[in-house]
C-alpha positions as CSV (number, residue, x, y, z in Angstrom):
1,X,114.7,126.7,103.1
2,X,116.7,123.8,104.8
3,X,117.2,121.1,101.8
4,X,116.0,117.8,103.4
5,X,118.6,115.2,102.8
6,X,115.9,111.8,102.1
7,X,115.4,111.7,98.1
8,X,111.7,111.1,97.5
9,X,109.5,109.6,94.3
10,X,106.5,110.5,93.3
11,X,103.8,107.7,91.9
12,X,100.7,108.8,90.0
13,X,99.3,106.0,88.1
14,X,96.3,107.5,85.4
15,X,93.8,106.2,82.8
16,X,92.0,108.4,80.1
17,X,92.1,112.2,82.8
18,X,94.4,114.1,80.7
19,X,93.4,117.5,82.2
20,X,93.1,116.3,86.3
21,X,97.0,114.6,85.4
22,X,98.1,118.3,84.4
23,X,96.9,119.9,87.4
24,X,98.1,116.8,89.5
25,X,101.9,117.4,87.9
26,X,101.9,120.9,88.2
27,X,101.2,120.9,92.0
28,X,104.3,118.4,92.3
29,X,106.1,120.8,89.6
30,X,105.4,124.2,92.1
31,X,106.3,122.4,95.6
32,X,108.5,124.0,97.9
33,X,110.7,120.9,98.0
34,X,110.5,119.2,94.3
35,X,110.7,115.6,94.2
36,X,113.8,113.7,92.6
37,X,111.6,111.6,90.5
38,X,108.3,111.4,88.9
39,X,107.1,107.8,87.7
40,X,103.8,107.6,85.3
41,X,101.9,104.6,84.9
42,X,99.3,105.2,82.5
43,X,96.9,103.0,81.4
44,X,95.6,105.5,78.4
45,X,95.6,104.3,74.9
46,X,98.3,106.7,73.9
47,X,101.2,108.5,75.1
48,X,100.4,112.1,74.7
49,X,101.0,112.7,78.3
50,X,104.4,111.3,77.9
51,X,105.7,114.1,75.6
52,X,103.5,116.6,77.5
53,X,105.1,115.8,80.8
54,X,108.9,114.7,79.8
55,X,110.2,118.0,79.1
56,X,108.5,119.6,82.4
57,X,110.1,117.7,84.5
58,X,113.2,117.9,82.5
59,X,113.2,121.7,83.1
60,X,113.3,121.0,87.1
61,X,116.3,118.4,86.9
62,X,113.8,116.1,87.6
63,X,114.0,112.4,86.6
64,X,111.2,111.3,84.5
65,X,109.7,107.9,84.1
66,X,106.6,106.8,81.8
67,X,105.1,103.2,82.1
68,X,102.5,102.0,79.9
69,X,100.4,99.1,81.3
70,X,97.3,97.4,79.7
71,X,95.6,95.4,82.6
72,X,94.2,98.7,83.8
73,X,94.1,97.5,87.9
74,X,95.5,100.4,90.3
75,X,96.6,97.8,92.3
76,X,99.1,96.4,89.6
77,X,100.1,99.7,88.5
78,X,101.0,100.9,92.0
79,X,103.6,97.7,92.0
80,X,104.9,98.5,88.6
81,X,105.9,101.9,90.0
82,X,107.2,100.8,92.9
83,X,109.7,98.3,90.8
84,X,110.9,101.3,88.8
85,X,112.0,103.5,91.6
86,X,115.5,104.5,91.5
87,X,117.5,102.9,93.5
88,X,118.5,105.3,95.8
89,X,114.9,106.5,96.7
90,X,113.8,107.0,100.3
91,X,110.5,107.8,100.2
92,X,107.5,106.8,97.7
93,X,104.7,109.3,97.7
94,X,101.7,107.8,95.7
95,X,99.1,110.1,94.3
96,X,95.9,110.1,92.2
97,X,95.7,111.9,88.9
98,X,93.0,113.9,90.0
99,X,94.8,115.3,93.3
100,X,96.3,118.9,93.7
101,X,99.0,119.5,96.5
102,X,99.5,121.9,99.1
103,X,102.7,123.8,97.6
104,X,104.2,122.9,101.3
105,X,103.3,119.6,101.1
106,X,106.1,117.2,100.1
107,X,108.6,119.1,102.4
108,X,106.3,118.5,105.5
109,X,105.9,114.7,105.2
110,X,110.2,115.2,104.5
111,X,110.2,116.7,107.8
112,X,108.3,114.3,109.7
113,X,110.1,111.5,108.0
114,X,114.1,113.0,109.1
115,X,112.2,114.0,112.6
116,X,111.7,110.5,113.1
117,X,115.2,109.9,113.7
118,X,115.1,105.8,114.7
119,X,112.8,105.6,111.9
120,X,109.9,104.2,113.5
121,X,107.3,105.9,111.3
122,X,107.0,103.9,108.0
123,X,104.3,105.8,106.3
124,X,102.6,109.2,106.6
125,X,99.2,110.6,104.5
126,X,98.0,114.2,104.4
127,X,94.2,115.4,104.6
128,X,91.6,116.2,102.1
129,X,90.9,120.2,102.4
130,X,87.5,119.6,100.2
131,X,85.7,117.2,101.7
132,X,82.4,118.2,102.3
133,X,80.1,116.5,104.9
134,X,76.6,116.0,105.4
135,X,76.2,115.6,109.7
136,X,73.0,113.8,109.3
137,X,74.6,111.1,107.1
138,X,77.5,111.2,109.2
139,X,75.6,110.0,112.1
140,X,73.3,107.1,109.9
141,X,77.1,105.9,109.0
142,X,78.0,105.8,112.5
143,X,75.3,104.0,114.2
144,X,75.7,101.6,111.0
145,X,79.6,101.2,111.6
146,X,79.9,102.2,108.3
147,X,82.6,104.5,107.0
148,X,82.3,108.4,109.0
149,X,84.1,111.5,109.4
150,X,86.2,111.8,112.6
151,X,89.6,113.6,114.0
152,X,91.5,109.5,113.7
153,X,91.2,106.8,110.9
154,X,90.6,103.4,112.8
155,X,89.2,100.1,111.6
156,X,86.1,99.9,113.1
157,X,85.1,96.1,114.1
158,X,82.6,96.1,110.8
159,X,85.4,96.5,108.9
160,X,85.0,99.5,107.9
161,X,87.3,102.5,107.7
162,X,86.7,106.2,109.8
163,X,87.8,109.1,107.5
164,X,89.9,112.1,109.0
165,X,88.8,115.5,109.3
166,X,89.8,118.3,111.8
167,X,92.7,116.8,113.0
168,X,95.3,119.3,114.5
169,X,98.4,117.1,115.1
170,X,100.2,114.4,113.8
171,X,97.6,111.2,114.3
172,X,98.6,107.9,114.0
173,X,96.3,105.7,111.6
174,X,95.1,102.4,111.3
175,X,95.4,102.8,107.4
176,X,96.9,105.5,104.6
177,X,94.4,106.6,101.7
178,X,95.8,106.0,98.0
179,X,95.1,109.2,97.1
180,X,97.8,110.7,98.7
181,X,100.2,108.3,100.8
182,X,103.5,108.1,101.3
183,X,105.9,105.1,102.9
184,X,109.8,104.4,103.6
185,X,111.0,102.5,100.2
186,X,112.7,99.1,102.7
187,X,108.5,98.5,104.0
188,X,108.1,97.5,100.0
189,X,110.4,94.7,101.1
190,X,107.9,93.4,103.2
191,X,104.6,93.9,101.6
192,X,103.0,94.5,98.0
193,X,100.2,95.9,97.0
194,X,97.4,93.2,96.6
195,X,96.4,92.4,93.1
196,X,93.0,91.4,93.1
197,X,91.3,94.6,93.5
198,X,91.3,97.9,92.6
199,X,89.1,100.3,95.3
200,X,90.3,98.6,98.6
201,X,94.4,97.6,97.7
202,X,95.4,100.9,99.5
203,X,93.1,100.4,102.7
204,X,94.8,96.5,102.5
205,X,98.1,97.6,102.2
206,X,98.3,100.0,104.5
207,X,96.2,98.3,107.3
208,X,98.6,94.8,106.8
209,X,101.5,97.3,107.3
210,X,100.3,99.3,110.4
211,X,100.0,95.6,112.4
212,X,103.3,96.1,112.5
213,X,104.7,99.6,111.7
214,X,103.5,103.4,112.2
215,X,101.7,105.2,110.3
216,X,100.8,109.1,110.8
217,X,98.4,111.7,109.2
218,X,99.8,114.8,109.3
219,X,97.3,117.5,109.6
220,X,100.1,120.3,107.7
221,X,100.4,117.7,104.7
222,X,97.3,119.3,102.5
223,X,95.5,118.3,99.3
224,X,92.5,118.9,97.4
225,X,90.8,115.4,95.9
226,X,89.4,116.8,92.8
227,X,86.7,113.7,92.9
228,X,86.1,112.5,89.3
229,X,82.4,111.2,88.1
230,X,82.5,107.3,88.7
231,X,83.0,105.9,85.5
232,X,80.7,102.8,86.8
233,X,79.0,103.5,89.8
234,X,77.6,99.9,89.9
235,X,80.8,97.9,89.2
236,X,82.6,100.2,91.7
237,X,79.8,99.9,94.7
238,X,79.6,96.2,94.1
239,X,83.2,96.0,94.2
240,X,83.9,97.9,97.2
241,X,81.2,95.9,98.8
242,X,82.8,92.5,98.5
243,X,86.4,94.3,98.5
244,X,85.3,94.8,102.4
245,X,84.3,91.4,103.0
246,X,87.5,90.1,101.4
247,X,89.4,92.7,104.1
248,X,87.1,91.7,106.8
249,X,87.3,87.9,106.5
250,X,91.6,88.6,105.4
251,X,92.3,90.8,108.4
252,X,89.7,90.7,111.2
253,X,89.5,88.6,114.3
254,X,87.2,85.7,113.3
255,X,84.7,86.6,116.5
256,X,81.1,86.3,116.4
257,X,81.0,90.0,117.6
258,X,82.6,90.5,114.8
259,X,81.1,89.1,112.7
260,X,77.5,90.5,113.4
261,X,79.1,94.4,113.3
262,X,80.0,93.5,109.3
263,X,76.3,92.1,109.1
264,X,75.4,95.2,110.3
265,X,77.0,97.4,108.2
266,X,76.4,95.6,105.3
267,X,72.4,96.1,106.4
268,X,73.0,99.3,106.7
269,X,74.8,99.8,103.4
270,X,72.4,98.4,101.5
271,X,69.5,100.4,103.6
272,X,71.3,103.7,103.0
273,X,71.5,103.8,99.0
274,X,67.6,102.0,99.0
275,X,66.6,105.1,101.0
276,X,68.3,107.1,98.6
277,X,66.9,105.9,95.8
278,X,63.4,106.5,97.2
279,X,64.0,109.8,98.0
280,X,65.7,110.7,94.9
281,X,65.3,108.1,92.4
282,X,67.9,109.4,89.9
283,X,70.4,106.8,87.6
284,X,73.7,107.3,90.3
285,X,71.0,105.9,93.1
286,X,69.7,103.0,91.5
287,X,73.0,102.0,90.4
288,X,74.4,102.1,94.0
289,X,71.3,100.4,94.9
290,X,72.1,97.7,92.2
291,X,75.8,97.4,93.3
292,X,75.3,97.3,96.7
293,X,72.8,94.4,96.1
294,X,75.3,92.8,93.5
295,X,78.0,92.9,96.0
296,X,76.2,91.2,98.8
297,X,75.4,88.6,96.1
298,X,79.1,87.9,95.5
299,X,79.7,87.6,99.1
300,X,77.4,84.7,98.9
301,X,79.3,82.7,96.3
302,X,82.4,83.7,97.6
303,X,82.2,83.3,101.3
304,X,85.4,81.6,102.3
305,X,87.4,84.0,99.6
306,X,89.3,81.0,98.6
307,X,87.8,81.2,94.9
308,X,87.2,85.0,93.8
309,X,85.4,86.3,91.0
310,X,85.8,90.1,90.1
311,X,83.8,89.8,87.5
């Protein structure tokens, strides 16, 4: 194996998923290139983890940071880790706890990175192998402009963001998912991760960076996104509901076509989990239903996204 030369630091920021932040490590532990450092930003109310993982990562020469933060917002945590990189780091891969790589995966996004030789690419994400997808909704999502499976990930003019799937070479995307994303250390001189919410900072990020940078998804860079049960479906729908309007009214052309396709999808959002509900009126449903309607509600009170409330 040819040892790439760019030193690369791995981010996985967790709360309370002990088990899914084993598995997570242990995929970085077995990879066929091992990362220089791994950084922990935990948000738990202990530090079990932290003796659990230290003397793993210890056995593989690997540096090992733990970071405990209290404010509990991804967003924050991802900008704590990227304050604590070492110095010499080239390349910050962020992860979720409840990820699993491809043992091949760090040294392909390595050897797209050192490919790039006038380092034009500034960020490269992988794709999900378990995502499962229902063509029917698929199609509802589409004609709504809402969020669907394709072979690219665009901004659509709703707002909203087209998920990868099939791709067979390296694409470039409009946005990186935080799951698994990875970006040149000298962008984070630029740009920070966006503290004011938690489900849409990565699709911020990213998209405020592609404007001017590129960003790939390589198709040979594989994961498994272990989804966990939402903690709080309703918070989390009603969130990512007004998270899009903040990224739609932030970082979309101010037209009135525009401005009709996020009408649109926001109908259609709310149409989708009603019908839902109807036809299976179980508590993950209705709570959907209730965020969805909760989150158009804030859009109201917060329409020029001058004076936010996350509440």
């Amino acid at each position: 194996m040819k040892i790439n030369p760019l030193k690369i630091s791995v981010s996985i920021c967790t709360k309370n998923r002990e088990n899914d932040l084993m598995k997570c490590i242990d995929s970085v532990l077995q990879q066929t290139h091992i990362p220089n450092e791994i950084i922990i930003v935990d948000a738990d109310s202990n530090e079990k983890m932290k003796l659990i993982i230290k003397p793993l990562c210890e056995n593989k020469s690997i540096v090992f940071k733990y970071i405990k933060q209290t404010q509990g917002r991804l967003s924050v945590a991802r900008n704590i880790s990227v304050n604590n990189v070492a110095n010499d780091t080239d390349i910050i891969l962020f992860l979720d706890d409840d990820v699993i790589l491809d043992k091949g995966y760090i040294e392909e996004i390595l050897t797209l990175y050192t490919s790039d030789t006038a380092k034009r690419t500034k960020g490269v994400g992988g794709v999900n192998l378990n995502l499962t997808i229902n063509r029917i909704q698929n199609i509802v999502c589409k004609f709504f402009m809402l969020t669907y499976h394709t072979n690219k990930i665009k901004v659509l003019l709703s707002g909203s963001v087209t998920f990868p799937t099939k791709i067979k070479k390296v694409e470039s995307a409009d946005v990186l998912f935080g799951y698994n994303m990875s970006y040149r250390k000298e962008i984070f001189n630029e740009f920070n991760f966006n503290e004011v919410f938690d489900y849409v900072d990565d699709i911020d990020f990213s998209y405020r960076v592609s404007r001017k940078y590129i960003l790939n998804t390589d198709p040979n860079a594989k994961v498994y996104h272990n989804h966990n049960p939402i903690r709080n479906y309703e918070k989390q729908i009603k969130m990512y509901t007004y998270g899009r309007y903040y990224l739609f009214h932030k970082l979309m052309p101010k037209t009135s076509k525009n401005e009709l396709c996020f009408i649109w999808s926001l109908f259609g959002q709310f149409i989708g989990y009603f019908l839902m509900f109807l036809i299976k009126p179980s508590k993950i449903n209705l709570f959907s239903m209730n965020g969805s309607l909760k989150g158009c509600i804030m859009i109201l009170k917060n329409r020029s996204c001058n004076n936010i409330d996350v509440s």
